[in-house]
C-alpha positions, 0 to 999 in steps of 0.5 A: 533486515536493514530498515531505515526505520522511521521511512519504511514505517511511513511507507507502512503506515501510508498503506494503512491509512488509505486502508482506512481511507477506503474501507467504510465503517464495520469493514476489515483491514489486516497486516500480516508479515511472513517471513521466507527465506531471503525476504520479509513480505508485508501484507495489507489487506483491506474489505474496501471499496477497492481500485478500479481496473483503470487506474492499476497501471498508473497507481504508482505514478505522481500525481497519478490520476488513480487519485480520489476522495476517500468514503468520507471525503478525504482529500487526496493530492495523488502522490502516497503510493508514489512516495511509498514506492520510492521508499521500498525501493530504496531498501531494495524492496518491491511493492505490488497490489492486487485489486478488486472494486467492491471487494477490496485491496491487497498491497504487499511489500517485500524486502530482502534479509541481511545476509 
């Protein structure tokens, strides 16, 4: 892969610390990398206390209304997924999550290989 590597590793370590953020205490966050054929996919997964359905479409978005505190009361101004988005992008990747309240979030990133 072609990485820019001190901003994919902040888009990287965004994830993880909303992962932390929103997973209280005695809960699970893993990271998991596969490697397939043309890209790499980057997988968070956390057992908090998820996304709720209302803001999916708009997670992404600046200043997205999908903002909250975190389980501990940490601030948030909305624009993390925002700024993660646009630094996938510009390594030609794609971000996506999947998510359920009270279950948890998965957020994958994929990336293409060099060829």
């Amino acid at each position: 892969m072609y990485l820019d590597d001190n901003k994919f590793m902040q888009a990287i370590n965004n994830l993880l610390s909303n992962a932390i953020k929103f997973t209280p205490d005695g809960g699970e966050i893993t990271l998991a990398l596969e490697e397939k054929e043309e890209t790499v996919l980057f997988k968070i997964s956390d057992t908090g206390i998820g996304i709720p359905e209302k803001y999916h479409a708009t997670l992404f978005d600046k200043f997205t209304r999908a903002r909250r505190l975190g389980i501990k009361d940490e601030p948030s101004v909305g624009l993390g997924m925002s700024i993660i988005k646009t630094i996938v992008e510009w390594h030609q990747g794609q971000i996506w999550f999947e998510s359920q309240e009270d279950k948890g979030t998965t957020s994958y990133i994929e990336v293409p290989k060099v060829k």
